[in-house]
C-alpha positions in Angstrom: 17.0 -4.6 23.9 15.0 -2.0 22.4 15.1 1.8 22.7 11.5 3.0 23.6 10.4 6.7 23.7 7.6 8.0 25.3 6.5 11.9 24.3 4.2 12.6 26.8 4.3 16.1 29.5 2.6 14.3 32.3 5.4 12.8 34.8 3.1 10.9 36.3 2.2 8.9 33.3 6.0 8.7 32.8 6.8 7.4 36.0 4.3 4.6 35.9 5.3 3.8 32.5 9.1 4.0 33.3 8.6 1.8 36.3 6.7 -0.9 34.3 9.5 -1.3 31.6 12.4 -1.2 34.1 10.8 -3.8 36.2 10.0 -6.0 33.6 12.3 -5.4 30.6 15.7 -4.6 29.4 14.8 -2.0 26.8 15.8 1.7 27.1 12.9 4.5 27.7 13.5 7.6 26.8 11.1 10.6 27.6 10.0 13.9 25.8 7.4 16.4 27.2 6.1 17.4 23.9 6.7 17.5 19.7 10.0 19.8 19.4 11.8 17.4 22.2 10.0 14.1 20.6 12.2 15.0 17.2 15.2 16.0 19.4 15.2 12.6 21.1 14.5 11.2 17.7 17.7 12.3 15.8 19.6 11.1 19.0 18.9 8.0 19.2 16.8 6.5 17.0 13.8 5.0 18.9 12.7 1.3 18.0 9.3 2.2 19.0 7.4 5.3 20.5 4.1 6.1 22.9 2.8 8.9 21.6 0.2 10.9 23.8 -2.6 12.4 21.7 -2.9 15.2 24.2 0.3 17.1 24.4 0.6 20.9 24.9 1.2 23.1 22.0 0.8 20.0 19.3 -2.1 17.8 18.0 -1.1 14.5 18.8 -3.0 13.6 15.4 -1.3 16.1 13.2 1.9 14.9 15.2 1.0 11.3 14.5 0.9 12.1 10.7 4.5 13.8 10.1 6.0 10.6 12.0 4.2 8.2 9.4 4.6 10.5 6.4 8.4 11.3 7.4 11.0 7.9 5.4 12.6 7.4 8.6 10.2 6.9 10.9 7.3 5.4 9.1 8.2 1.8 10.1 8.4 3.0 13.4 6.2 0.8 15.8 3.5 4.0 17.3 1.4 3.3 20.1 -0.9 6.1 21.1 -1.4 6.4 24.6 -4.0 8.5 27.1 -4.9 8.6 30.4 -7.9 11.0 29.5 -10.9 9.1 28.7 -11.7 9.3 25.0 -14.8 11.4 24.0 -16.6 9.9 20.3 -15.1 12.4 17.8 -11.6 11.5 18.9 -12.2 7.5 18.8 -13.5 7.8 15.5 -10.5 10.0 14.2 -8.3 7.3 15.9 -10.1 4.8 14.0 -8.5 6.5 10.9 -5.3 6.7 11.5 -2.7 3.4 11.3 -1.3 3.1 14.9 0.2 0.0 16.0 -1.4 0.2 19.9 -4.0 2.0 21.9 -2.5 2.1 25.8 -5.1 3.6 27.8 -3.6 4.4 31.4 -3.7 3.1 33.8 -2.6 0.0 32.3 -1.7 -3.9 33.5 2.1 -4.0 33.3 1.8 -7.8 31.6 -0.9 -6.0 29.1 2.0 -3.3 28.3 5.2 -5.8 27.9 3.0 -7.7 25.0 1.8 -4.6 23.3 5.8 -3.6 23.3 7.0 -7.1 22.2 4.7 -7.5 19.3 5.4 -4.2 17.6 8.9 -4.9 18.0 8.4 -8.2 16.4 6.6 -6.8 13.4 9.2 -4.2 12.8 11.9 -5.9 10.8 12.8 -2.8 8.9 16.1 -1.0 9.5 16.2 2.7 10.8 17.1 5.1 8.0 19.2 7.9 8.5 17.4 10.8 10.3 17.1 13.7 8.5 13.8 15.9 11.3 10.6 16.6 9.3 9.6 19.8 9.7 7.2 20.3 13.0 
């Protein structure tokens, strides 16, 4: 069992999400509605792997993305980054960049999901380091 955050303001999106990993696993989701919350939830518990939406209010999901990678105690930390807007070209390239472990595009096949969870947890043999919050 795994404890799973998704930072992400639409409840929609969580709902649908939330659904698919109670139905189908026994890991632990988590939510927060944007950056500030996502490093609140962080120092709690410690997430095992995160969904990070590219679009949430008051943060670039991008810039976002790069203080969780740069930061020692989260860099191992599975990411996938997750939309349910359609991607225009400037943001695929600039995803094409960046080292993220999954692209979940909503709506999204709940078997399609479970694998994209269970791979990154596989590959993530590292320990979690003690928390100390980048700065935001």
């Amino acid at each position: 069992m795994a404890n799973l955050l998704m930072i992400d303001d639409n409840p929609q999106t969580q709902k649908y999400l939330e659904r698919i990993i109670r139905l189908r696993t026994k890991h632990v989701l988590d939510f927060a509605g944007d950056g500030a919350e996502g490093i609140e939830k962080m120092v709690a518990q410690r997430p095992d792997f995160i969904f990070l939406d590219l679009f949430l209010p008051g943060t670039d999901g991008f810039e976002f993305f790069a203080i969780l990678r740069d930061h020692p105690a989260t860099h191992n930390i599975p990411i996938a980054i997750h939309t349910a807007v359609p991607l225009d070209d400037v943001t695929q390239i600039r995803l094409r960049r960046i080292a993220y472990d999954a692209l979940v595009e909503f709506p999204i096949e709940a078997s399609e999901l479970t694998r994209i969870i269970d791979n990154a947890l596989k590959r993530n043999t590292s320990q979690t380091r003690k928390w100390v919050p980048p700065s935001v």
